[in-house]
C-alpha positions in Angstrom: -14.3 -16.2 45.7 -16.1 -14.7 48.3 -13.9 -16.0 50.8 -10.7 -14.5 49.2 -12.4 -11.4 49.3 -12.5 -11.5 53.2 -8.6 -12.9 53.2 -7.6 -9.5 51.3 -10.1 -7.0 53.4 -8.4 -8.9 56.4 -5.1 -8.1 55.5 -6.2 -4.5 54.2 -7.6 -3.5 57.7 -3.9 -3.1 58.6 -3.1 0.1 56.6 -5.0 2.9 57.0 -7.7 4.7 54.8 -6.1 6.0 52.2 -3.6 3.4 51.9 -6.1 0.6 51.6 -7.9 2.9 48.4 -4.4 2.0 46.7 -4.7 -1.5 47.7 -8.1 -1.8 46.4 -6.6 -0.1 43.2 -3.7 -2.6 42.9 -5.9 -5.7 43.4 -8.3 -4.3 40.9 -5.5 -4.5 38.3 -4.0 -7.7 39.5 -7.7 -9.3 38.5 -7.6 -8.1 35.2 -3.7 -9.2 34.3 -2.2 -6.0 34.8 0.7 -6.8 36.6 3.2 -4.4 35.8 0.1 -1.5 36.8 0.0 -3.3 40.3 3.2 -3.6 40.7 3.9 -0.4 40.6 1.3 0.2 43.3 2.9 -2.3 45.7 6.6 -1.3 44.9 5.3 2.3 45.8 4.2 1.8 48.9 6.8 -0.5 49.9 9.4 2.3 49.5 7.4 4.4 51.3 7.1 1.9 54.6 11.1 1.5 54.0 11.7 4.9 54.1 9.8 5.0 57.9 11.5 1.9 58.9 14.8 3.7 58.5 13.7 6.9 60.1 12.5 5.0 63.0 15.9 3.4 63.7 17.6 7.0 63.0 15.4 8.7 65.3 14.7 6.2 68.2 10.8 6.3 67.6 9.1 2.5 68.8 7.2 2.1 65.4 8.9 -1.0 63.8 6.6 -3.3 65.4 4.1 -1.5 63.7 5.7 -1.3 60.2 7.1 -4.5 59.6 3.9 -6.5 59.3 2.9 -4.1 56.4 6.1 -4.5 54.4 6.5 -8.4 55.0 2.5 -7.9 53.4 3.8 -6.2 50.8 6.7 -7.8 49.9 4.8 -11.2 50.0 2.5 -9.4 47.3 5.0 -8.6 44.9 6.5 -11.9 45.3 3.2 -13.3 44.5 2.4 -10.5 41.8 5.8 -12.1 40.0 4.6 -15.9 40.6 1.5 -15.2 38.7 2.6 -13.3 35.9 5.4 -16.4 35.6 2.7 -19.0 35.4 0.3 -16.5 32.9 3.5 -16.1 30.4 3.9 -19.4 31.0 0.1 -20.4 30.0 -0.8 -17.8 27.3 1.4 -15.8 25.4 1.2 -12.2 27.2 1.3 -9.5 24.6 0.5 -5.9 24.3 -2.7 -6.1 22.9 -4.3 -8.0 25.6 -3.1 -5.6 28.1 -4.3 -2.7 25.8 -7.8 -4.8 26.2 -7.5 -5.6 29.2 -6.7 -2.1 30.5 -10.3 -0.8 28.8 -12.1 -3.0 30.3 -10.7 -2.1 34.2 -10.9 2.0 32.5 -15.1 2.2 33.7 -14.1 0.5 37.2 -11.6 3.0 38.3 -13.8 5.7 37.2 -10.8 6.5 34.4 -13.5 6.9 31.2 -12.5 11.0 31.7 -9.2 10.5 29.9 -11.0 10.3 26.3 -13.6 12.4 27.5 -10.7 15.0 28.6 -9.8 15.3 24.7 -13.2 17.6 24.0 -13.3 19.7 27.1 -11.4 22.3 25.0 -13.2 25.0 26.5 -13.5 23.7 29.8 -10.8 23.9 32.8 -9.4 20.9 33.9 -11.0 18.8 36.9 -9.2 17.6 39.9 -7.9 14.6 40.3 -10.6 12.2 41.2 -10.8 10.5 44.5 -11.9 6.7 45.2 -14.1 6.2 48.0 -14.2 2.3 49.1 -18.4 1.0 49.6 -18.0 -2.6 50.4 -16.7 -4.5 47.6 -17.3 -2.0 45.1 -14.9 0.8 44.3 -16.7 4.4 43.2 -16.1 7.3 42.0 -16.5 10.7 44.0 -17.2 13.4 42.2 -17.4 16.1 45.1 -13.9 17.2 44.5 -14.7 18.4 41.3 -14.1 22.2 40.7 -17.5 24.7 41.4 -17.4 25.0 37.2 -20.5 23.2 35.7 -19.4 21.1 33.0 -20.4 21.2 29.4 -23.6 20.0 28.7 -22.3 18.1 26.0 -19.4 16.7 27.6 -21.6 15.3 30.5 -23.8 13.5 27.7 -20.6 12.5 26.2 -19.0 11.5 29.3 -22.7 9.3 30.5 -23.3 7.6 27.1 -19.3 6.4 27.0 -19.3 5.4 30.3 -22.8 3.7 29.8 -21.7 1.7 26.4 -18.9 0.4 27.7 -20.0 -1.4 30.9 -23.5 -2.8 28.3 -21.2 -4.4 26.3 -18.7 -5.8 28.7 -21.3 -7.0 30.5 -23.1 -8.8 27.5 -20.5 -9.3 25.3 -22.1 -12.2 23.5 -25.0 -10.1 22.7 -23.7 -7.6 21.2 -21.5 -9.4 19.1 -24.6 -12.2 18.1 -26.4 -8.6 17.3 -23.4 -6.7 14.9 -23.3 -10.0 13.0 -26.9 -10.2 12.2 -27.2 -6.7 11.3 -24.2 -7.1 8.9 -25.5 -10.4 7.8 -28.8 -8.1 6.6 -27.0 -5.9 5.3 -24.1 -7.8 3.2 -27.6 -8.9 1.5 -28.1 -7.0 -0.5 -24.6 -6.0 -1.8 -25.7 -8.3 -5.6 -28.0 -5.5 -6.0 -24.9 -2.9 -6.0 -24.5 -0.8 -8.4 -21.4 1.5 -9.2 -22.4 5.2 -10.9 -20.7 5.0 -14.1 -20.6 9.0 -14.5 -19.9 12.1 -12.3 -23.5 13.9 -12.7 -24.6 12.6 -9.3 -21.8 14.6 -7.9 -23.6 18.5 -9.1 -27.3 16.9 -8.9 -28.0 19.7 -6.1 -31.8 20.0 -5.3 -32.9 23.7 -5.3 -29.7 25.5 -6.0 -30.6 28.3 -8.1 -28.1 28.0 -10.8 -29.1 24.4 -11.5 -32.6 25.4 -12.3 -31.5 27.7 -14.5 -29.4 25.5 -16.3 -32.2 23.0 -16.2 -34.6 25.3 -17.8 -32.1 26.7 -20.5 -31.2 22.5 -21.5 -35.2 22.3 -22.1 -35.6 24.8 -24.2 -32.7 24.3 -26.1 -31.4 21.2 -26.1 -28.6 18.8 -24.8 -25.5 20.8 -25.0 -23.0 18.3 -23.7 -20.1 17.6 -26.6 -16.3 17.0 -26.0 -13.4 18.0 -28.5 -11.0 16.5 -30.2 -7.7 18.7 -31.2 -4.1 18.2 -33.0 -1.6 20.3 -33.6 0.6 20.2 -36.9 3.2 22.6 -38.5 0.5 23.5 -41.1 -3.2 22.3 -41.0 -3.6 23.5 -44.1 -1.8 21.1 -46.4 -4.1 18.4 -48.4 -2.7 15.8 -46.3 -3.9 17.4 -43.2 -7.3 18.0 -44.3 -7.6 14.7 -45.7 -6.9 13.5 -42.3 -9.6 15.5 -40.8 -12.4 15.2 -43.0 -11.8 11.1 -42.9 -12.0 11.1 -39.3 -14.8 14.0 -39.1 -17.0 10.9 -41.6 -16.0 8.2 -39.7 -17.0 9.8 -36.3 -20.4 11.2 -38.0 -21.5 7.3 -39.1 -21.7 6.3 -35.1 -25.1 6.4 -34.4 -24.0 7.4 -30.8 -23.1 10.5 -32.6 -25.6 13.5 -32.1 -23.7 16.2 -34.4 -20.3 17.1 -35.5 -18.4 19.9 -36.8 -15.1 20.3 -38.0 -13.5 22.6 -40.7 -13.9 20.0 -43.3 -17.4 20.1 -43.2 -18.8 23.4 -41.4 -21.1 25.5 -43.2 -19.9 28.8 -45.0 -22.7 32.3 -45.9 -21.9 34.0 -48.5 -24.1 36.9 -48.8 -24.6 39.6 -51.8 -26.9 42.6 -52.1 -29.8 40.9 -52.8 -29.3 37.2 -51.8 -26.8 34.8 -49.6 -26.0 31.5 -50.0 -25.0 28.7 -47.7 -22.8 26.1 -48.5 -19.7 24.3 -47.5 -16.7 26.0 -46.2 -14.5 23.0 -48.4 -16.1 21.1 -50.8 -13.3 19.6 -52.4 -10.0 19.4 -50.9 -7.7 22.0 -53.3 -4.4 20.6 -54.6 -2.2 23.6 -55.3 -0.1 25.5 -52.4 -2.2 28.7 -53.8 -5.6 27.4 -53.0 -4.6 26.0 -49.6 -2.8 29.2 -48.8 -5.8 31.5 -49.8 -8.4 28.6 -48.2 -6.1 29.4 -45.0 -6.5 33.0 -44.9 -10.8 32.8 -45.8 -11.0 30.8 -42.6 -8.6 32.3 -40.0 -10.3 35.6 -41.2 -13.6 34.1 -40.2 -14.8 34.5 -35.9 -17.1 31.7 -36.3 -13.8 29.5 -37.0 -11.1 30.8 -35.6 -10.5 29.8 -31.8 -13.7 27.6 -32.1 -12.9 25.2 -34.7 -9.2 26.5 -35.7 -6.3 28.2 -34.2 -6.0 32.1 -35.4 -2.6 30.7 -36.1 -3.4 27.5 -38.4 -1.7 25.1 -36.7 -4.2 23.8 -34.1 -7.2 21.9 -35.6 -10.6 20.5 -33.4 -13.5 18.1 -34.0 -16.2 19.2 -32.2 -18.5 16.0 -31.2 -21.9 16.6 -30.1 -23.8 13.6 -27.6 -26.8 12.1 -27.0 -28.6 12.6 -23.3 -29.0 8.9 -22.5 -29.4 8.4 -19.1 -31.0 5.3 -19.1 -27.4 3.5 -20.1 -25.0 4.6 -17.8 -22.0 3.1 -20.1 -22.9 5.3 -23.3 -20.0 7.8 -22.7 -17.6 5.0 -22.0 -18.8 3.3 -25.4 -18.6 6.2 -27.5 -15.0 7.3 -26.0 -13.8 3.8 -26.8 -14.9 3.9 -30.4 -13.9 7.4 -30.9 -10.0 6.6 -30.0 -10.5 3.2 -32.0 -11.3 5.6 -35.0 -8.3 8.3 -34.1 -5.6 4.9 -33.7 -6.7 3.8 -37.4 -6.0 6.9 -38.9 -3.1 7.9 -36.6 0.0 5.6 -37.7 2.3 6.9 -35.1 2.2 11.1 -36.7 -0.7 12.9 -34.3 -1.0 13.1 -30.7 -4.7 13.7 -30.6 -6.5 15.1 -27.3 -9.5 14.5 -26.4 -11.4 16.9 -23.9 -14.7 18.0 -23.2 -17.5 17.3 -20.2 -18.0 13.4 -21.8 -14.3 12.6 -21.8 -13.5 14.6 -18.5 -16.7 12.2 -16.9 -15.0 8.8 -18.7 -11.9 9.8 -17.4 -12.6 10.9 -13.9 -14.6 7.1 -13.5 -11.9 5.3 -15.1 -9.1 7.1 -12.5 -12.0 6.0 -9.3 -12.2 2.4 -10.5 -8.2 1.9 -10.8 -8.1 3.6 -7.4 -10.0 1.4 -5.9 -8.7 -1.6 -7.4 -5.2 -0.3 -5.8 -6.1 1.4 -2.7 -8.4 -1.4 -1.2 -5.6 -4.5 -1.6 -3.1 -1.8 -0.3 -5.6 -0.7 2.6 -6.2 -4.8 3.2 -2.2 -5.2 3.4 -1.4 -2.6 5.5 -3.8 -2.6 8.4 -2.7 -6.0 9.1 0.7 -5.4 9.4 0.4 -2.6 11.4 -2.2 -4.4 13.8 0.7 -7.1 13.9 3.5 -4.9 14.5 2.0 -3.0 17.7 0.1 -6.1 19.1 2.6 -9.2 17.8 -0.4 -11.1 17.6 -2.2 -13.4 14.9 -5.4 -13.1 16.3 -5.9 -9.9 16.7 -4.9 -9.8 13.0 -7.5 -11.7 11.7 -9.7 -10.0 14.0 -9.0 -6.7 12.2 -9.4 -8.0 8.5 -12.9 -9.8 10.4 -14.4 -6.4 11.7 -12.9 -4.3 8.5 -14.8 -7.4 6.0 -18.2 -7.2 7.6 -17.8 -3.4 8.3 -17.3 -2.6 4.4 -19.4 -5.2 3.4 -22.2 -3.9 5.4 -21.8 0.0 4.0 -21.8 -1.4 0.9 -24.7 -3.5 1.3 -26.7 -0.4 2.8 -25.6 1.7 -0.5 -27.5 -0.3 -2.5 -30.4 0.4 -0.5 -30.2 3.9 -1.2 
């Protein structure tokens, strides 16, 4: 190795300063299998010694002795530069993902980690171009032609810790990668002891904001308040068969145990007050059978504010079930259960006639958790499926597929893992 090195200084010392900079440039590449980047280098420069050659015979001047050596140099390199990319294709598949790799890995060497770094100096002006300076073996970077502007404190941290990560890891690869896996190993432990939220309270459980303590403090004093509605809408809700229909399904509903309260017009309270006494009884005790009755029970409760728009349209022809909950934190599937009973209830008595709807905080909560969990069991296949393919259609390569289902596996199953820490 060492005595290649002195073969290509040898045949370096030929060009002058700046020209052997490139050179060290183009060999740099040629190291890391970039052949096409060091071609260009060579094919450059070769133009260039061309273009003296043929002013040299147009204007007399006794340089070609000079000049020839370095293009017979030259063109000897990109013959070679060919040969081994031949035998490399030839060996290993080449494909654009190993030259994407590849080309990181020479990025810290040339002193090209700026480019990414470039994308957040928004505020700062550009720098110049920055100029190689040959020590020995080793190529460096000179920062003196930087402009007078002090950079970003930020951006220098940036540009230190990028520069700094990448040559750690490249230069410990096995490491690292022995490291990531035993941290995910940890981690992926404890993903049996996962648990996914079953409601949406989590989401507005916001520590000392003002209107949650209020809202807190009103709950204690009186009560749970949390409920959720059920409505229909019929031509009539006055008729004995609609009535029927609600007062069945207000006592079916009120025999769940899950069932804190309920109200509907079927079995709401009604005062009656005189001078000297009031009475409280049941808006319907029994359901009337003439048109009369109905007609005049109509007009008694769409007269009344405590039922009309709470319980009844002002119009008759929209009905509701008010349902009143537990507070049950400690079983995080009582919503679920009680919505799944409720719409086994409203199917027995529904025989294809009502479109019931259900809303209300419980069946908003059921709802929003049943729309996550069918997300998920789409979006994570779909996100499986398509990452592969479109690792596979820039990089043509099977390995780097299974590479990119590898990292995103452990990478998931290590956030997950940590979740269930928390």
């Amino acid at each position: 190795m060492n005595t290649m090195k002195k073969v290509v200084q040898k045949q370096h010392s030929i060009f002058s300063g700046d020209i052997s900079q490139k050179l060290q440039e183009a060999e740099l590449y040629l190291n890391h299998r970039l052949f096409q980047e060091s071609r260009d280098i060579y094919t450059s420069l070769l133009k260039e010694y061309r273009g003296q050659t043929q002013d040299t015979m147009t204007n007399g001047i006794a340089k070609g002795s000079d000049i020839n050596p370095k293009i017979q140099f030259l063109e000897h390199k990109l013959n070679q530069i060919d040969q081994m990319e031949s035998d490399f294709t030839h060996k290993r598949k080449l494909v654009k993902g190993r030259t994407s790799f590849q080309q990181g890995i020479v990025l810290p060497n040339l002193g090209l980690h700026d480019a990414p770094v470039n994308e957040f100096e928004q505020e700062e002006e550009s720098y110049e171009e920055t100029a190689f300076l040959n020590e020995g073996d080793h190529i460096v970077v000179n920062d003196a032609g930087a402009k007078d502007q002090k950079p970003n404190k930020a951006v220098s941290v940036l540009k230190n810790l990028l520069t700094f990560n990448i040559s750690i890891v490249c230069e410990r690869p096995w490491h690292f990668l022995t490291a990531s896996v035993l941290i995910a190993v940890f981690f992926m432990a404890f993903i049996p002891g996962l648990k996914l939220e079953n409601n949406v309270d989590f989401f507005f459980d916001i520590v000392d904001d003002p209107s949650r303590k209020i809202y807190d403090e009103i709950r204690e004093v009186f009560g749970n308040d949390e409920f959720f509605v059920i409505a229909f809408e019929k031509e009539d809700i006055f008729t004995k068969k609609n009535l029927t229909l609600i007062r069945n399904i207000t006592d079916d509903l009120e025999a769940l145990e899950a069932v804190r309260d309920i109200t509907s017009i079927t079995n709401v309270n009604d005062t009656i007050g005189e001078k000297d006494y009031f009475e409280v009884r049941q808006f319907i005790e029994d359901i009337p059978e003439s048109r009369e009755e109905l007609e005049a029970l109509k007009r008694r409760a769409v007269g009344k504010p405590m039922y009309a728009m709470n319980i009844i349209s002002p119009d008759a022809r929209t009905a509701a079930i008010v349902v009143s909950t537990h507070q049950r934190p400690q079983d995080p599937n009582y919503r679920q259960n009680l919505l799944a009973k409720t719409k086994e209830i409203l199917s027995q008595h529904n025989h294809g006639e009502t479109q019931f709807y259900l809303t209300g905080w419980a069946s908003i909560n059921v709802s929003f958790i049943e729309f996550q969990n069918r997300d998920i069991k789409i979006f994570v296949p779909l996100t499986y499926l398509l990452i592969p393919l479109v690792v596979f259609y820039f990089f043509r390569n099977i390995r780097l597929v299974l590479l990119a289902i590898a990292n995103i596996s452990v990478c998931l199953g290590a956030t997950m893992g940590m979740f269930s820490l928390t």
